[in-house]
Structure formats: C-alpha cells, structure tokens
N, C-alpha and C positions, 0 to 999 in steps of 0.2 A: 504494500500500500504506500503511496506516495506521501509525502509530509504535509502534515494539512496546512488549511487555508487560513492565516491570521489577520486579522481588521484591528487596528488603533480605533478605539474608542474614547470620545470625553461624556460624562455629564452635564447633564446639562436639567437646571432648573427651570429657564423659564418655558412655560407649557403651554397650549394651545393653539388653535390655527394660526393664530397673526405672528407668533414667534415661530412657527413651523416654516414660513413664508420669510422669515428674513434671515432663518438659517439658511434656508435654499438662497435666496436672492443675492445676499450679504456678503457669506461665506462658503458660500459654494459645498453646504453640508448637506447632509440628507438626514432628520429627523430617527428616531431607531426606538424602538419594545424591545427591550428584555424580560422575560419571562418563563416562569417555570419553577422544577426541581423545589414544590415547596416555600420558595421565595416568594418577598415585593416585587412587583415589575418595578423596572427601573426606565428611566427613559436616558438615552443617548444621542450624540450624533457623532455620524462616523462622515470622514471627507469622501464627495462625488466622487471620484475620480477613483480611489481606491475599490469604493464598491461598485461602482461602474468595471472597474477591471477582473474581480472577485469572480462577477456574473458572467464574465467570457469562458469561464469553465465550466465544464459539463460536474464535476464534485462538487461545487459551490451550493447545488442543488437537492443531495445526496447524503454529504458528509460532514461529517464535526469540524465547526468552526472552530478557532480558538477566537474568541473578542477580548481584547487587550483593554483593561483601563484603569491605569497607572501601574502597577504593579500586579496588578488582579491579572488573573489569565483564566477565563470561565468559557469550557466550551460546552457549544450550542449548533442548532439548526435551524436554520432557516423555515419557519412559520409562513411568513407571507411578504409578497414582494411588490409595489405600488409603482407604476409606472406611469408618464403621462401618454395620453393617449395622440398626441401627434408629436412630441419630438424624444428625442433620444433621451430620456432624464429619467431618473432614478424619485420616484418621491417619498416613500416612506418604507421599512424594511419592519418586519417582527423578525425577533427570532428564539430560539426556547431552548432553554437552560436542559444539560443534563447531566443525568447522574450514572457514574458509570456501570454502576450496580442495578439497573433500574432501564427494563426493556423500552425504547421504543419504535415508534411506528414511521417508516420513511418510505419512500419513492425512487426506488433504483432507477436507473436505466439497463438497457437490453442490449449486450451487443452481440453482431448477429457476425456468425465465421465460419469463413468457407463457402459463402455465397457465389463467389466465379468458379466451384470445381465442385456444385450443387447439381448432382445426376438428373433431376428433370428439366435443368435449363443446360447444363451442358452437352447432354445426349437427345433430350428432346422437347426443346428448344420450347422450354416451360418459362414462368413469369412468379418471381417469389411476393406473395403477399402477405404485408406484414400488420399480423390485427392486433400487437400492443409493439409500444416502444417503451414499456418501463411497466414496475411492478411493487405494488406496495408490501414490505416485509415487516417483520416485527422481529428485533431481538436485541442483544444487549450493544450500548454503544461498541465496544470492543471487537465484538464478531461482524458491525456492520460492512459489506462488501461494496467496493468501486461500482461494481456491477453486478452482471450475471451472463453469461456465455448462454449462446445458444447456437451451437453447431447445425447447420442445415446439408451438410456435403452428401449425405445419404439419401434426403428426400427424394422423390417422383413425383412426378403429375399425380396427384391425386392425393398425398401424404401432404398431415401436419402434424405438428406439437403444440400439443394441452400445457398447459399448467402444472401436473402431477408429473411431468414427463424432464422439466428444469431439473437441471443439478445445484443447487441451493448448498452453499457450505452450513458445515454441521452448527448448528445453535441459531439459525436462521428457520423461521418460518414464512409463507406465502399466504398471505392475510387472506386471501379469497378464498383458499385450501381449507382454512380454519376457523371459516365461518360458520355458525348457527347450519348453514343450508349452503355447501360448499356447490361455488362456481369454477368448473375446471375449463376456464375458457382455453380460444385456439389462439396458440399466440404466432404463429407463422404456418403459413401454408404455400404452395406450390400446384396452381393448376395453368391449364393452355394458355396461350398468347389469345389477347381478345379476338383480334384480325381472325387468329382461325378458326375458332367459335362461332364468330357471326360469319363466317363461310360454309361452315360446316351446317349453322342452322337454318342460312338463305338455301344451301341447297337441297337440305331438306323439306324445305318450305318450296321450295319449284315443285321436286319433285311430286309433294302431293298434291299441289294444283295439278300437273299433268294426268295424277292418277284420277282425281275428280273430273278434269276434262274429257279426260278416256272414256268415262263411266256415263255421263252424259250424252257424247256420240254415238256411245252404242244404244244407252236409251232412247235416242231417237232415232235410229236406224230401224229400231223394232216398233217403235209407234209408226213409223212409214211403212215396216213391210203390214202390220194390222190396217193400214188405212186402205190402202190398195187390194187387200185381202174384200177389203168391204165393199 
C-alpha cells in the first residue's frame, strides 16, 4: 500500500456562510467537518490548492487521510465532497475520524486486468461491459484495500462475474454480500459487439417477413385456384 494522503489543516472559529465565503474568496481556503470516532466535530480549513490536488487521486477517495493540525495527526475519510457546479473549485469537504480498532464502511474502486488478452474479445471479437466501477466494503481501517482486482482474461461471450465471485483480502467484507437480503450483483460481463447483434436481428427480422410473405402468396394462389374452380 502506498503512503497515505496528508492535508495541513488550521482551525478555524469563525462559523457560518459569510465566513465560509471569505475563506474561499480571501484566502483561497476551503471551509472543512471533522467528525467522528466519538468526538466534537471540529471545523477547519485546509488551503484550495492542496485539496484540489488530494482529489486528482483515485485513494483520496478510498483511503485514510492523515489531517495534520498542529501537531495532531488524526486520520480520517472522506465523508463528503462540495463542488461548484460551473467552475473548477472545491467548496466544502467532510471528512470522518477513525479509529483503528473500529470497522468501517468505504467505497473501493475496481480494477479490471487483463482486459486486451480477454478470450471473448480477443478470439471472438466480444465487447466487455462493465456494471460497477467500485464496491462498498466494510472492515477494519488497517485491512482496508487500494482496491480490488478483477481478472477478466478467461471470460467468453456470454460469461460474467457476481459479486460472490471477487477475491476480497481476508478481514474485508462486501456490504451487499452481507446484507439482511444479499444482492450478488454482475459486476463485468462480456457479450457480442452491438453492430453484430443488430445484424444478426435485422436478418432475422427479413427473414421472417419473407417467410410471412411466402405464406400469403401461396394463400392467394389457393383462393384463385377456388375462384376459378367456381
């Protein structure tokens, strides 16, 4: 596992929208939650720029922060993340205390290998579909994983992989697996290319209007040979 991800943090007392707004404006901060593990929330702000750059990795998402403030070193995850809705800025961050004895509940990503030497697209010339790109687990900060591997080099046209079928390291559970009423969703699969689908169905679609057409010809060949009978 990679060395994590750490944010200088200060405190900050004064509170509300209009001091939110001149943190941002002022000094180019982004307003910050802390919370959790038992504690007060605390409120912070940590500089744009830093957590603007935090958020260009795919762990920032996933993995135990360390938030730095003063000498305190408390790590944490990322809760919730506020963005403006037409430019590039950062507006508000949660993020939640933990404790390292004490499971919680995160959002991996999925990465997916061996997708170019994947037997129904390399033999026949299949299209991999992918129905999650991440997976919520549950277990101790300690055990928590970068990711999760999902090997496709095997599949066929026609094959996928569930949920129950992920290699998950040990002390790691798959929230969905361990629910009340467990969902083993499809988290990749492998069927035809569209193009030959909708070829394969227009020509099935011809051919039974000819067969219908056929069918009509000859029923009126037989109402004409009855007419002239008459």
């Amino acid at each position: 596992m990679s060395d994590r991800i750490a944010l200088t943090a200060e405190i900050r007392t004064d509170k509300g929208r209009g001091a939110s707004r001149r943190l941002r404006r002022d000094a180019d901060l982004v307003p910050v939650v802390m919370y959790g593990a038992g504690q007060d929330a605390v409120s912070l702000s940590i500089t744009h720029k830093d957590l603007h750059r935090a958020c260009e990795s795919e762990a920032f998402f996933s993995q135990i922060i360390d938030i730095k403030t003063g000498s305190d070193v408390t790590p944490a995850i990322i809760r919730d993340l506020q963005r403006h809705p037409a430019k590039d800025r950062i507006l508000h961050a949660d993020f939640y205390r933990v404790s390292m004895d004490q499971e919680i509940t995160v959002e991996i990503p999925l990465h997916f290998m061996n997708e170019e030497h994947c037997v129904g697209v390399r033999q026949h010339g299949g299209q991999i579909a992918h129905n999650l790109s991440s997976v919520e687990i549950s277990c101790l900060p300690g055990d928590l994983p970068e990711y999760i591997e999902v090997d496709v080099e095997s599949l066929d046209i026609g094959d996928n992989i569930h949920l129950s079928q992920l290699v998950v390291p040990q002390g790691v559970t798959l929230v969905a697996l361990a629910a009340e009423e467990p969902q083993d969703d499809i988290v990749v699969s492998v069927h035809e290319q569209r193009a030959e689908v909708e070829e394969e169905e227009e020509a099935a679609a011809a051919e039974a209007e000819g067969s219908e057409e056929g069918g009509e010809s000859e029923a009126s060949d037989d109402e004409a040979e009855e007419s002239s009978e008459d």
